[in-house]
N, C-alpha and C positions, 0 to 999 in steps of 0.2 A: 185354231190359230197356229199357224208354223213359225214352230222358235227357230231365231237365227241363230248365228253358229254360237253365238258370246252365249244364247241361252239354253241351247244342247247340251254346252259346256257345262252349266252350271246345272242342269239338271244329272248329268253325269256324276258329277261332283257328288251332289247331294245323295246321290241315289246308292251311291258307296259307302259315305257315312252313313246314312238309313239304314242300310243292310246290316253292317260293320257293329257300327255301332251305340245305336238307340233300338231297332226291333230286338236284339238278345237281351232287353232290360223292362222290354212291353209288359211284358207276365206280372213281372215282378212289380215293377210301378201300379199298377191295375190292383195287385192283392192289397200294397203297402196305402196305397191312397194319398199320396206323397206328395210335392211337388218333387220332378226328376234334375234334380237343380245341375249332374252331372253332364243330362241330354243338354239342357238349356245352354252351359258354360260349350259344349262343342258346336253349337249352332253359332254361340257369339264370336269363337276363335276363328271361326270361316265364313262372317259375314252378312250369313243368312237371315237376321231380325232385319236386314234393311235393303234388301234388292234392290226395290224399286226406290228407293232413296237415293235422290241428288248424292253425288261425293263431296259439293259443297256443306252435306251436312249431317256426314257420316256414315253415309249412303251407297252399294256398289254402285248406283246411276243406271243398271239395268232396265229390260221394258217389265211391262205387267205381266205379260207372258211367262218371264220366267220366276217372277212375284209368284206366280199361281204353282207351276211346275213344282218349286220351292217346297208348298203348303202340301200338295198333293204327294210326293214323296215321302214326308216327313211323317203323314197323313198313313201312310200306308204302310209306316213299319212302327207308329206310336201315335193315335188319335189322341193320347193328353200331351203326348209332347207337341203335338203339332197344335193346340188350345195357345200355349204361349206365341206361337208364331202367329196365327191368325186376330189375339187379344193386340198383340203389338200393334198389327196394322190399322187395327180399328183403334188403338189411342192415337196414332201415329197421322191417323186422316184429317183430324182436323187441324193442324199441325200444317200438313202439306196443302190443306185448299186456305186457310184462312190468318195462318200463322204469320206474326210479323217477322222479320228476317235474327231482331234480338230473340223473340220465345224462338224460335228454328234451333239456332245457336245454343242455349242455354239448356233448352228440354229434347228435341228431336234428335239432336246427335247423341245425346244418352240412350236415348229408344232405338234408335238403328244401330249404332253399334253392339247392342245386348249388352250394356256396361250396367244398365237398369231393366227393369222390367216396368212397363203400364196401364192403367186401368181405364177405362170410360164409365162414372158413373151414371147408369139413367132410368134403370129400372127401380120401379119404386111399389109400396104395399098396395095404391092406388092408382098406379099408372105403369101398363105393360106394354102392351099392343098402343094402347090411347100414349103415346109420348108426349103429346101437347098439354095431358092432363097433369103433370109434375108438379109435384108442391113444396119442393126442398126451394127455401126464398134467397135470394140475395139481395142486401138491402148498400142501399150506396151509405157510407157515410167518413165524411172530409173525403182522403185518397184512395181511401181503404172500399173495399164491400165487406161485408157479414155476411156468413151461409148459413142456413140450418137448414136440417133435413134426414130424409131416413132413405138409405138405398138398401135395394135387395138382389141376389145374384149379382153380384156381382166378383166378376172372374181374377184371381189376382190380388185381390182385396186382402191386404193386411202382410203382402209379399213387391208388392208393388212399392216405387220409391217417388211414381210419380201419375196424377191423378186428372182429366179432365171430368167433370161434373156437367152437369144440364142442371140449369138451376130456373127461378120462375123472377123476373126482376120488374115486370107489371102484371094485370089481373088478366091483359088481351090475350087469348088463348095461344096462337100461334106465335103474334110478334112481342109476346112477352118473356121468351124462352131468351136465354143467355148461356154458354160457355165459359167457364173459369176454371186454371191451374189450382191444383192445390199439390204443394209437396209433402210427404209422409215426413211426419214429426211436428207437422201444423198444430198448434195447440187446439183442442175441440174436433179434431178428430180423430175417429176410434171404429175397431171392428167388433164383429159379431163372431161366433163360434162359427168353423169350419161346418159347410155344409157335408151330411153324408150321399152322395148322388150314385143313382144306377151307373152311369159310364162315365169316361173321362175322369174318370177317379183320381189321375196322378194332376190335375188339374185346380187351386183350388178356390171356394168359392164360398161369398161370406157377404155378410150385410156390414153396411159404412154406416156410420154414424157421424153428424155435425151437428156439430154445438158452439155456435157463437164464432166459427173460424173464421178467422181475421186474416184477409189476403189484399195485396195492394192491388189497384187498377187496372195496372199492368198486367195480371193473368188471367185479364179477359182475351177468350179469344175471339176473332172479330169485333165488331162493336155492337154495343146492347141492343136486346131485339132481333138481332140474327142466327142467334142461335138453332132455330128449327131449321133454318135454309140451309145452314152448314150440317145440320144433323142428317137433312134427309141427302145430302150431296155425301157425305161420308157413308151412309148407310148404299145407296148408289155404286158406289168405290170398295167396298168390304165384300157385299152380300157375295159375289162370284168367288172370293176368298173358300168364305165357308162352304162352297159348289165343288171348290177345290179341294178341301178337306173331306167332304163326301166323297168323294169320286176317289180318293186314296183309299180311304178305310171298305168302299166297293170293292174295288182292285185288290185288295188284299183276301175280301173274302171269296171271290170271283176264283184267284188262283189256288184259292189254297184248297176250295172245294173241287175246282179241276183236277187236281194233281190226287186230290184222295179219292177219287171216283175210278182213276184211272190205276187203283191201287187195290181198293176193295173190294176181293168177291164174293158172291152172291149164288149159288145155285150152278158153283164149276164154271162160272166168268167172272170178271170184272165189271163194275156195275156203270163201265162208257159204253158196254156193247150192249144195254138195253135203252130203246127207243125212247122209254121215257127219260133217262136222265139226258140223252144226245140231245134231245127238245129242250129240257131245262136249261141247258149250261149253253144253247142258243140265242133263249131268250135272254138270259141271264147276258150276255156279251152286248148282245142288240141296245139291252137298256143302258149299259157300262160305254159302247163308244160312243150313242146318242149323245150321253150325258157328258160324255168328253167335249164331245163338238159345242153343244151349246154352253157348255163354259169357258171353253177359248174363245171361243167365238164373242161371249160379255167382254172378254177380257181385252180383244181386237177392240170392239164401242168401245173403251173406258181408255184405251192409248190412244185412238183417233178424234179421241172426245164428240163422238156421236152424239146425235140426239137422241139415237133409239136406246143410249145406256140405260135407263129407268125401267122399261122393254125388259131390257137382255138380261140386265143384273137382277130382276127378281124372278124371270124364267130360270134361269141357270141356275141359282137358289133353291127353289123349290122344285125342281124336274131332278136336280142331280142329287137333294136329298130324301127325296121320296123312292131314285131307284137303289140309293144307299142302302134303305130299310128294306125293301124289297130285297137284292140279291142279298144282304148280312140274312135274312129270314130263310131264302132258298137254301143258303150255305146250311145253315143249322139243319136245314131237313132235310138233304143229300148225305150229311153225317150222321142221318138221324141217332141215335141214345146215344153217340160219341161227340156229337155235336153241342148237346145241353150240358155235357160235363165242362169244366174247367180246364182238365187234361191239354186241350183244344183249345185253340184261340179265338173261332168263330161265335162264340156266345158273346166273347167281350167285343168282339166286330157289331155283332146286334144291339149291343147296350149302348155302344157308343154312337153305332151311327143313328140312335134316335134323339138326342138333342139339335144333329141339324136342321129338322124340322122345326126346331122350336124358336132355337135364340137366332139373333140379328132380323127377327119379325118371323112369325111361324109363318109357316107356308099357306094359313088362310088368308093372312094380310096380303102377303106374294099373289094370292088369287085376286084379290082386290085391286092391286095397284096395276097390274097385268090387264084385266079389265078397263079399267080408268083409262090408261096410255092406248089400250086400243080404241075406246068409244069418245077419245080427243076430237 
């Protein structure tokens, strides 16, 4: 997808700060396990939590395109700082497909401007991949609902000031799914201990707890029963996000093992005048601008609102974090025993880019739904 000039710009822009400064803090965030609340507060001062957000609602009103550009920069000089930006979007979707114009007002200008931070609760000890299987309840009673329930991974949790839930408000599998606000300091809701995670370390992540939280009507979003349609429309809208996050933390490992290859000798040369690695760092590029193309390319479906977005957004997903894992892996074995060290960045490039595989639906669901849309 070719950014136009307003989104060059802003890739520009971002690609200075990235440089500047959030990668001089990467290492560091990565040992401390931190949230980088420093990275986060320069991303809010310049806008970056809400590209593609209306300006009616805090929003630069940018296209997706540079939504993506945004992620993938960010992506490439701090894989946890770039967790905040991609978490946002995904609290941030249901919101923009389903949100009344008061919650827009009241919650989504705080998430685009980075004034807060957001969570989507939906993963649960019983329901991962299966989403429809959710059991945290919301029970109607007078104006109010009641929630209970138990969330797990979940990103943000306990740092976040503002929460959508997937909650179960009939027993009907799919159209018993519902959507509801909850803001931090709800009475009956509470976190769990920081998780310790292989990558994204500066990133953090913690199980919710509800207990009897009492929220008025009003922080339903859409109306009862629609919650999976909005879910899987938002997951639609995100998944190229996290395509884009891959494809930065690629790109990072991509050049950095280029530049050291063409540095380190071996047997009285430098290890780009042997055949084998000229091959490697070919293939390694073929997978990296593939995986470019087909994630603008989701990103083109999702601003033209395509039919083939379902298609594209779970192709791009899973093709651009699977060559993620792929070249972070080559990088590590072109550096080989300089590579496994810490010294080096490339080890934390491999640690990090194996959750994209995983979260916003692991890349076997991505095989499934990819299937589905083709055998339509």
């Amino acid at each position: 997808m070719k950014l136009v000039e307003e989104g060059q710009m802003i890739r520009d822009v971002v690609r200075k700060i990235a440089k500047d400064q959030i990668e001089p803090r990467a290492a560091a965030v990565d040992k401390k396990g931190e949230m980088p609340w420093d990275n986060l507060k320069v991303l809010a001062e310049n806008g970056l939590f809400g590209v593609h957000v209306p300006e009616e609602y805090g929003g630069v009103g940018a296209d997706y395109a540079s939504h993506l550009a945004v992620v993938e920069e960010v992506a490439k000089a701090c894989a946890s700082t770039s967790v905040a930006l991609s978490t946002q979007a995904l609290a941030m979707a249901p919101f923009l497909l389903a949100g009344t114009h008061e919650q827009n007002l009241k919650y989504l200008t705080k998430l685009a401007s980075g004034e807060v931070l957001g969570s989507f609760g939906i993963t649960e000890p019983q329901a991962g991949s299966d989403v429809s299987g959710v059991q945290t309840t919301a029970k109607k009673d007078g104006d109010d609902y009641i929630l209970n329930g138990h969330k797990i991974f979940i990103t943000n949790a306990g740092e976040s000031e503002i929460y959508v839930f997937v909650t179960r408000t009939s027993e009907e599998r799919t159209k018993g799914i519902t959507l509801f606000i909850v803001e931090n300091g709800t009475p009956g809701l509470s976190f769990g201990k920081k998780e310790e995670k292989m990558g994204i370390r500066g990133s953090v992540t913690r199980e919710v707890f509800l207990e009897n939280v009492r929220i008025p009507a009003t922080n339903m979003i859409g109306a009862e029963g629609e919650g999976f349609k909005i879910l899987m429309n938002v997951f639609n809208e995100t998944r190229p996000v996290v395509g884009a996050q891959a494809l930065g933390i690629a790109t990072a490992a991509f050049e950095y093992a280029k530049n050291y290859i063409s540095e380190r000798k071996q047997f009285g040369k430098t290890l780009d005048q042997f055949q084998l690695s000229r091959a490697k760092i070919a293939e390694m590029f073929m997978q990296l601008e593939t995986a470019r193309l087909l994630v603008y390319e989701a990103g083109q479906k999702i601003q033209g609102q395509d039919a083939q977005v379902p298609l594209y957004s779970s192709m791009a997903k899973c093709y651009a974090s699977d060559v993620a894992m792929s070249i972070t892996t080559d990088a590590v074995q072109l550096l080989g025993g300089n590579g496994y060290i810490q010294d080096y960045p490339v080890e934390r490039y491999m640690r990090d880019a194996k959750i994209t595989q995983i979260y916003e639906g692991t890349n076997q669901i991505q095989l499934l739904i990819i299937a589905n849309e083709l055998f339509k």
